[in-house]
C-alpha positions as CSV (number, residue, x, y, z in Angstrom):
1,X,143.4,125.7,148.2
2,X,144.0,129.0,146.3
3,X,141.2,130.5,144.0
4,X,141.9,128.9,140.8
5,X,141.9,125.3,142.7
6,X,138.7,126.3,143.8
7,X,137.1,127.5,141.2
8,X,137.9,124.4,139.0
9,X,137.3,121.9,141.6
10,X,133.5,123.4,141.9
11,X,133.3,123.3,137.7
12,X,134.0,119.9,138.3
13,X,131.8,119.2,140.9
14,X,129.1,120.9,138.8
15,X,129.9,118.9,135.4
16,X,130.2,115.8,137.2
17,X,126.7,116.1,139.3
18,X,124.0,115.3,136.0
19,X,126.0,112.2,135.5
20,X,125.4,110.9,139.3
21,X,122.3,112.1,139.2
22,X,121.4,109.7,135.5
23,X,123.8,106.6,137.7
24,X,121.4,107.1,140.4
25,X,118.2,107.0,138.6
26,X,119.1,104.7,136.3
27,X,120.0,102.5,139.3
28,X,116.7,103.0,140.6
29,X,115.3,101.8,137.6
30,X,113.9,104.9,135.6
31,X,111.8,103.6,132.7
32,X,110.0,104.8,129.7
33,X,107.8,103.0,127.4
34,X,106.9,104.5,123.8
35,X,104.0,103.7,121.8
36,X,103.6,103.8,118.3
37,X,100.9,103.0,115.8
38,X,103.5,101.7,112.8
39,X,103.4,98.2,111.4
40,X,107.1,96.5,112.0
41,X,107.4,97.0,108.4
42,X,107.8,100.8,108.0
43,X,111.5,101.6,108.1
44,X,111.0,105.1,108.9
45,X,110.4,104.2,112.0
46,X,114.2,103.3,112.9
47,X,114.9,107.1,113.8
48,X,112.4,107.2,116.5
49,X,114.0,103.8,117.9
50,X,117.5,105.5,117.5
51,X,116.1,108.4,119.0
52,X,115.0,107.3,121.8
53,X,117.8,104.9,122.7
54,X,120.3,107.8,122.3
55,X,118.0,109.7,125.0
56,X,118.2,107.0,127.1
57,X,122.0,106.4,127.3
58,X,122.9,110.1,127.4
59,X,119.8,110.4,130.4
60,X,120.6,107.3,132.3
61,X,117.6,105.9,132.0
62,X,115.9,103.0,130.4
63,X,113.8,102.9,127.2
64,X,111.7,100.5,125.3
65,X,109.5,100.6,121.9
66,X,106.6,98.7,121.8
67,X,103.9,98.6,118.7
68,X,101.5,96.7,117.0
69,X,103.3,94.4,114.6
70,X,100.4,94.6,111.8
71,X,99.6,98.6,112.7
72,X,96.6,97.2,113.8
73,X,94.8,99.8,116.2
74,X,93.2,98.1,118.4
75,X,96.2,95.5,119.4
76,X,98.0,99.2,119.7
77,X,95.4,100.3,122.3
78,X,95.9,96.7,123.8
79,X,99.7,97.8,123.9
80,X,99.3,101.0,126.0
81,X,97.2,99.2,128.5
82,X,100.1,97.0,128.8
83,X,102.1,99.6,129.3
84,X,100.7,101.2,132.1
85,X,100.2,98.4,134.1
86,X,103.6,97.9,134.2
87,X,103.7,100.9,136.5
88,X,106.7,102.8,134.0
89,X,107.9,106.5,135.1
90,X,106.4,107.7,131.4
91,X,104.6,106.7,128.3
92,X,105.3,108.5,124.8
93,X,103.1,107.2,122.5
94,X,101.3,108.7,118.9
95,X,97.4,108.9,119.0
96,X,96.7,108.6,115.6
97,X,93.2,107.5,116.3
98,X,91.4,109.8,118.5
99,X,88.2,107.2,119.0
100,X,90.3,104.4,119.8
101,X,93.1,105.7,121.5
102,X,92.1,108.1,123.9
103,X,90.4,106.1,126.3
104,X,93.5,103.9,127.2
105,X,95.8,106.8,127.5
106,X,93.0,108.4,130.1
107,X,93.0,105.6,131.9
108,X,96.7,105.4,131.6
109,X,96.9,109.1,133.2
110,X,94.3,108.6,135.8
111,X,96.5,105.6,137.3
112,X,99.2,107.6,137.7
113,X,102.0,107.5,134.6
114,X,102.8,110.4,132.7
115,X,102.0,110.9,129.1
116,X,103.5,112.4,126.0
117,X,101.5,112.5,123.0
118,X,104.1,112.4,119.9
119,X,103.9,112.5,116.1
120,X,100.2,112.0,115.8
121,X,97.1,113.7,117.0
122,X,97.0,117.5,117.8
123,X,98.2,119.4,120.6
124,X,94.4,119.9,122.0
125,X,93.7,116.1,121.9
126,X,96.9,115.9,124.1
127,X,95.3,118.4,126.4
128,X,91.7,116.4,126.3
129,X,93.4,113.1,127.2
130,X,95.5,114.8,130.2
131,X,98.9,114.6,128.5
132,X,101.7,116.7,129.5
133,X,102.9,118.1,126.5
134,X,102.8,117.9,122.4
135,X,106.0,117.1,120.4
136,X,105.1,116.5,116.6
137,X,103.9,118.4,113.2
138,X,100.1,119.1,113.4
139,X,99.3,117.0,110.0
140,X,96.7,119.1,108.5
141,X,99.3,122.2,108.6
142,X,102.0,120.3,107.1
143,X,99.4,118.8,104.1
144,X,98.2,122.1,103.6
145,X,102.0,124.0,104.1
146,X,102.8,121.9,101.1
147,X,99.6,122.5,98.6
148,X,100.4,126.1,99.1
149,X,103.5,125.3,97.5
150,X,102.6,123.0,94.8
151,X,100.1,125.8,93.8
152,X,102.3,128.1,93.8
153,X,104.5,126.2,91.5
154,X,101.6,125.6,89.1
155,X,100.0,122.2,90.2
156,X,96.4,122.2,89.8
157,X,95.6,117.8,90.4
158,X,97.5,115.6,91.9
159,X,97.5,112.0,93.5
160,X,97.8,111.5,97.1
161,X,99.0,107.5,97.7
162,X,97.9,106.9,101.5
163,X,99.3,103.7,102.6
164,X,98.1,104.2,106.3
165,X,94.6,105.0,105.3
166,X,92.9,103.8,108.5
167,X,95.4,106.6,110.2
168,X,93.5,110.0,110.2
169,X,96.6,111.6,110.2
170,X,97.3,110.1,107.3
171,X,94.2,111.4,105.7
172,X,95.0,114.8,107.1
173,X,98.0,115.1,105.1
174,X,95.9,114.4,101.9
175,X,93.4,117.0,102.7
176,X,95.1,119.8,104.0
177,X,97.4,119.4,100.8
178,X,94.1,119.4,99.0
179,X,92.8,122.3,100.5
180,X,96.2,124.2,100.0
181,X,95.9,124.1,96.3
182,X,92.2,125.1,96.6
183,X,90.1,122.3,95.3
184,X,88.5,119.1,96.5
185,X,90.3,116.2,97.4
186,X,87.7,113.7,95.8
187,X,89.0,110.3,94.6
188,X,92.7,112.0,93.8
189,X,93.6,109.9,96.9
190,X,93.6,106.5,97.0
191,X,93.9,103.5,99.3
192,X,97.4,101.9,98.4
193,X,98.3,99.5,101.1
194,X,101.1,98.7,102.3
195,X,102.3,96.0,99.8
196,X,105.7,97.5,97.7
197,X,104.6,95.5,94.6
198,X,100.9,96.4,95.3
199,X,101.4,100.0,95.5
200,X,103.7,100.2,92.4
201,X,100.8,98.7,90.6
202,X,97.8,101.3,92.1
203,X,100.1,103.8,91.5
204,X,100.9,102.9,87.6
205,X,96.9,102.1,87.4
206,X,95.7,106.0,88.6
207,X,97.9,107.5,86.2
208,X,97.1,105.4,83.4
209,X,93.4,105.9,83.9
210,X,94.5,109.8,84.4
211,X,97.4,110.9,82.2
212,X,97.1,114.8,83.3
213,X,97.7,114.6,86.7
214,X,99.8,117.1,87.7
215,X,101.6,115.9,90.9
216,X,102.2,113.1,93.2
217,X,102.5,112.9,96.5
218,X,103.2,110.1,99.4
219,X,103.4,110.1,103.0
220,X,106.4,108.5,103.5
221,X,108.8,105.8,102.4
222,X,106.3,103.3,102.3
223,X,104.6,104.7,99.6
224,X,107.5,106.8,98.1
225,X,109.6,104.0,97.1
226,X,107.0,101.8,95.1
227,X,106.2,105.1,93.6
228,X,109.6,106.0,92.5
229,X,109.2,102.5,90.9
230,X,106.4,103.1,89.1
231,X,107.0,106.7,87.5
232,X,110.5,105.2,86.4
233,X,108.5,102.5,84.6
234,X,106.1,104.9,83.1
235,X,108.7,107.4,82.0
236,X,107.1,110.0,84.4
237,X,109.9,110.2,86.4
238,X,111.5,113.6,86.3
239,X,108.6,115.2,84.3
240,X,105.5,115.0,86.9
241,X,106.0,117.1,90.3
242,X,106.7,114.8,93.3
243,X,106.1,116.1,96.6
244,X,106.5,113.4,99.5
245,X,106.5,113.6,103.6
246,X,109.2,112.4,105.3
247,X,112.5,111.0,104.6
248,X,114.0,108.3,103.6
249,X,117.3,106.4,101.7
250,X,115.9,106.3,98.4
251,X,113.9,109.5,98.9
252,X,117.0,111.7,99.6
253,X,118.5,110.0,96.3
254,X,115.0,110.6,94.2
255,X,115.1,114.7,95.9
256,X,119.1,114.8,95.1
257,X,118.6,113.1,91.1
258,X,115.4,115.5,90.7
259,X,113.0,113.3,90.4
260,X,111.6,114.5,94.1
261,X,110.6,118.1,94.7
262,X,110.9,118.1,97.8
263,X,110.4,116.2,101.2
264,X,108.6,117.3,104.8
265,X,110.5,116.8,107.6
266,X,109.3,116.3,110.3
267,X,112.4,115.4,112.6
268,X,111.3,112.3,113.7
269,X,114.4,112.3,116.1
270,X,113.2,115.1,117.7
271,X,109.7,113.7,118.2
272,X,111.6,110.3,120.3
273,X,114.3,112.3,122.0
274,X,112.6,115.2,123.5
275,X,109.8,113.2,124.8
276,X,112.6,111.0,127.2
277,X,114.8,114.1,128.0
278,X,111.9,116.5,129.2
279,X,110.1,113.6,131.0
280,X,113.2,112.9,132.9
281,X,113.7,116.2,133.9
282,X,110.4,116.4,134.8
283,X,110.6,113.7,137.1
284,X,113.7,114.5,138.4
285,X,113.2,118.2,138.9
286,X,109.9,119.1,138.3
287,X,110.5,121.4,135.3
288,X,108.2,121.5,132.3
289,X,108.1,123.3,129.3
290,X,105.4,125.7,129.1
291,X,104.4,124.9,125.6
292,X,104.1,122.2,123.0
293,X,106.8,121.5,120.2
294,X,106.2,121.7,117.1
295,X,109.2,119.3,115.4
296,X,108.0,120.3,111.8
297,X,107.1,120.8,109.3
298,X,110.7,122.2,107.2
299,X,110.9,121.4,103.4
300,X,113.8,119.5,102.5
301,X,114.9,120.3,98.5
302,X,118.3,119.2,96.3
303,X,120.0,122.3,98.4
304,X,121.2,121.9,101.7
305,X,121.3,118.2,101.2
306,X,124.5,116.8,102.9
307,X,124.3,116.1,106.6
308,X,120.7,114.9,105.6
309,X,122.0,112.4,103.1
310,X,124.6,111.2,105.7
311,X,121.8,110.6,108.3
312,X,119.1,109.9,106.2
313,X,117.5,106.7,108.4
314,X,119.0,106.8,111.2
315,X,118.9,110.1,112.8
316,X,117.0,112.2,109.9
């Protein structure tokens, strides 16, 4: 065999190897379980299924998302249980109520299944609950990230719609936004639900009873959309500042149309892929990163907006 032959027979031995070594675990049954605290009804949602999923085909590997269909917390904490007696090689899953979710996920770790904590909670809790690792936006940093910049761009009040209100996180985002513009969060958040039509009306009924607010802001597409609603049927739209996390179909068009300042970002994709792809490596090589990953927060505005338009939903 002369050089060259060798040479590109041993790249090809080397490029073909990861993908018998994914046929061979796969084969063996390599599975992961995530767990997350949404209600089937939040569409944001879909990029962490597609992110996973893609994980799992390009690792070999099997995948599966589990969660509580009413976002009920205890039925989630039911969920993980669940999952770890089914003896999986990982569980990903948010912890978005420290009280209620830790103890599960310790037990989960003490029998034996690794755990990465993802989108909720902080990287410490991970640590206190024995996880391996951290792959999300700390909440409070992204809340307060983004009052810094609505003070900055003159917004003294605002409304924070919290349709996950029984979520912490949810309630960090509100503060540390609060606490970014300097001044007490108060009752300038409120309760919304989860109901479209319910929020729409909440939403129309705060800024009714106080005309000068100066911004808005949701926590996602949940609350986002009914809000778009209501500001369009108010004739605010446009003329109040609208600041909203995550993104979404008809948040990309409010951002790209100026009715939405901006959105946060959080890469969602990255919190469901990365979890799947460092625990199989991890398992099959015993490598580790040796820190946590922060996936966000990155501020999304009307420039810069086409491959996030395109994969707005799925994979953004």
């Amino acid at each position: 065999m002369t050089s060259f032959s060798k040479k590109l027979a041993l790249a090809a031995a080397v490029v073909a190897a990861p993908f018998a070594l994914a046929n061979t675990a796969a084969a063996e049954g390599e599975k992961y379980i995530l767990v997350s605290h949404a209600p089937d009804s939040d569409s944001w949602w879909n990029t962490i299924k597609n992110g996973i999923a893609l994980a799992g085909d390009q690792m070999g590997v099997d995948v599966e998302y589990r969660n509580p269909p009413t976002g009920d917390l205890a039925d989630m904490a039911r969920i993980i249980e669940q999952a770890a007696a089914s003896a999986p090689n990982g569980i990903i899953t948010t912890l978005s109520d420290y009280d209620v979710l830790s103890g599960p996920i310790r037990a989960a770790v003490d029998s034996g299944v690794d755990v990465i904590i993802m989108n909720s909670g902080t990287p410490d809790q991970a640590r206190e609950v024995g996880a391996l690792m951290y792959v999300g936006q700390p909440e409070y940093d992204a809340g307060y990230a983004a009052g810094l910049r609505a003070k900055g761009d003159g917004v003294g009040s605002f409304l924070c719609v919290n349709h996950y209100i029984s979520s912490p996180s949810s309630t960090e985002r509100c503060q540390g936004f609060a606490d970014g513009l300097g001044i007490d969060l108060g009752d300038q958040m409120i309760d919304s639900g989860q109901d479209p039509a319910e929020i729409k009306n909440r939403v129309l009924a705060y800024l009714n009873s106080n005309p000068d607010t100066d911004a808005v802001l949701t926590l996602g597409p949940t609350s986002a959309d009914p809000t778009l609603l209501a500001l369009d049927e108010n004739g605010m739209a446009g003329d109040i500042y609208f600041g909203t996390f995550d993104l979404g179909e008809e948040i990309v068009k409010g951002i790209k149309a100026g009715v939405i300042n901006w959105g946060i970002d959080q890469q969602p994709f990255l919190q469901a892929y990365l979890p799947v792809v460092v625990l199989t490596n991890y398992h099959r090589f015993g490598v580790l990163p040796g820190n946590n990953i922060n996936s966000g927060p990155g501020f999304v505005t009307a420039d810069g907006l086409e491959k996030v338009e395109a994969f707005a939903g799925e994979y953004r």
